[in-house]
Wavefront OBJ file of the C-alpha trace (Angstrom):
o trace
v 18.874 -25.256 -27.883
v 21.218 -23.073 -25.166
v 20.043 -20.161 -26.420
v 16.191 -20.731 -26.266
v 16.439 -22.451 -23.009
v 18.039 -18.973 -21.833
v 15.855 -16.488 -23.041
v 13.459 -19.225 -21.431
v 15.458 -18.771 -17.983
v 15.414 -15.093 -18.023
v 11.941 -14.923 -18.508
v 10.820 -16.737 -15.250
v 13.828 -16.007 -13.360
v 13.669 -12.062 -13.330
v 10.136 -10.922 -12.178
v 8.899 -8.149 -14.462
v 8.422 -4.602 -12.756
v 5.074 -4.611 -13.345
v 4.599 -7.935 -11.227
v 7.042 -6.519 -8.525
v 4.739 -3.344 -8.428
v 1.279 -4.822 -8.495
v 2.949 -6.560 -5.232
v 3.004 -3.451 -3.456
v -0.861 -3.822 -2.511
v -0.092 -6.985 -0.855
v 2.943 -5.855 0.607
v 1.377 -2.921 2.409
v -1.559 -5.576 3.796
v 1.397 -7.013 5.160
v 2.603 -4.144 6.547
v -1.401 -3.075 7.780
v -1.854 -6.562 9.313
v 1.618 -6.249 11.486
v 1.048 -2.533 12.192
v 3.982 -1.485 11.087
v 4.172 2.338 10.219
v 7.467 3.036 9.353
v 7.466 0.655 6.693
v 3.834 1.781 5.475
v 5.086 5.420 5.278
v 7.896 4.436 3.034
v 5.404 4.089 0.537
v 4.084 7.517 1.574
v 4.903 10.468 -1.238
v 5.783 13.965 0.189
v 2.425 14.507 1.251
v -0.518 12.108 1.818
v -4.320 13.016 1.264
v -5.168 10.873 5.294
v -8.558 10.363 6.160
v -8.702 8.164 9.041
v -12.462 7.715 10.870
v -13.586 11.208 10.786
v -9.774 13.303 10.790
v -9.455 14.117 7.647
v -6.628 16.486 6.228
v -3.777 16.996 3.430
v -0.193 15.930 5.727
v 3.642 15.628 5.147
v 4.772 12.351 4.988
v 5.895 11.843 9.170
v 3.084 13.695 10.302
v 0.686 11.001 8.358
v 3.084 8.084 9.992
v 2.527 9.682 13.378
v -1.258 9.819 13.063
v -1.482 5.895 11.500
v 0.995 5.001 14.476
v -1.643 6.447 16.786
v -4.516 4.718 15.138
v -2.386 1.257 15.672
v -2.112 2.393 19.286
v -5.951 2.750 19.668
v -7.029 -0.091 17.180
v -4.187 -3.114 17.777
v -4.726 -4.830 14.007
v -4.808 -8.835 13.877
v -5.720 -9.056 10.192
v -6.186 -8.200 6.309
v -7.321 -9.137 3.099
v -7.375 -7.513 0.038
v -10.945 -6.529 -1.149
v -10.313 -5.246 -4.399
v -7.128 -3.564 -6.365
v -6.558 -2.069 -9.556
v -3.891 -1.891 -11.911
v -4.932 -1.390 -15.398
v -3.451 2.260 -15.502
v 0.237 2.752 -15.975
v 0.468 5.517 -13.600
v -1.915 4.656 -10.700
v -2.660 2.031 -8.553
v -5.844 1.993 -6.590
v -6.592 -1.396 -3.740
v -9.091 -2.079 -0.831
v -7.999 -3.637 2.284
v -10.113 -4.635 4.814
v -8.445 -4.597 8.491
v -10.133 -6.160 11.350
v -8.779 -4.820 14.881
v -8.680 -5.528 18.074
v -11.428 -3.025 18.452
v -13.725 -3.180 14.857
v -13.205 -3.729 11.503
v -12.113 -1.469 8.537
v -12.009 -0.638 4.901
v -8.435 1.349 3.859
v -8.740 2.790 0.299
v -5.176 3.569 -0.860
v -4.391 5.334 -3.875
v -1.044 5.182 -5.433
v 0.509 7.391 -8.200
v 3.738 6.588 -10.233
v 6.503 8.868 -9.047
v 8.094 9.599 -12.656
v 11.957 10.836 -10.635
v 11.901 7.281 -8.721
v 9.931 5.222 -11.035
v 8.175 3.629 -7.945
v 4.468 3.917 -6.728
v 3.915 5.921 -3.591
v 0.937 6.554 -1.383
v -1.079 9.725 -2.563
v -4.333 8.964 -0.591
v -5.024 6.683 2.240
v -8.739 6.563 3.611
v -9.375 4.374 6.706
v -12.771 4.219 7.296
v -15.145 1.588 9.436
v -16.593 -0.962 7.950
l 1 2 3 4 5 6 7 8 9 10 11 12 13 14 15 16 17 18 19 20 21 22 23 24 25 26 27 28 29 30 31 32 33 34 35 36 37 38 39 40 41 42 43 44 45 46 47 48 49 50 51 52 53 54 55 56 57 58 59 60 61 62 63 64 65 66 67 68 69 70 71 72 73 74 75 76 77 78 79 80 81 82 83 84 85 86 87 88 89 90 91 92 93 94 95 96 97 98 99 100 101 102 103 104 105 106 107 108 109 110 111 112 113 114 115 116 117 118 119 120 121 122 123 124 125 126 127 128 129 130 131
């Protein structure tokens, strides 16, 4: 009886890392809903495909933080929901946030590709566009 009550245990005790990665989508509406940047561009690979309103450009990873910290500046956020996420691939994840500001209201596309070195999913793409 131990035994199957602690293979029971371990299974409900240690999230899977699939669970703790399709969390990522909600953690970064988090992050989108509190405007804070520098934890959004920890999610950020090396460089990030940004299209935000009608700038649109290939950047490093603290030049994209620097232009979403501006948008925050212009467009104060006060909340999010997530509109739609996938994660039936093994090595993307794809999610729709929508983001209503101070100022209007948004859609954010993020795309997110499984970094094989870190074994974590970071932001490849990140579209912010009005809604």
């Amino acid at each position: 009886m131990k035994p199957l009550l602690f293979v029971f245990f371990l299974l409900f005790y240690f999230p899977s890392k699939s669970s703790a990665q399709a969390d990522i989508l909600e953690d970064l509406a988090l992050q989108f809903k509190n405007g804070n940047t520098k934890e959004i561009a920890k999610h950020f690979a090396s460089s990030v495909e940004l299209l935000i309103i009608d700038q649109e450009d290939v950047y490093s990873k603290a030049q994209a933080e620097q232009i979403l910290k501006d948008f925050f500046v212009k467009n104060p956020p006060n909340k999010t929901s997530i509109v739609h996420a996938v994660n039936s691939n093994p090595k993307y994840r794809y999610g729709v946030i929508s983001l209503q500001t101070k100022n209007s209201k948004f859609r954010i596309n993020i795309t997110l590709m499984l970094q094989k070195a870190s074994n974590v999913f970071l932001i490849t793409e990140l579209r912010i566009e009005k809604d």
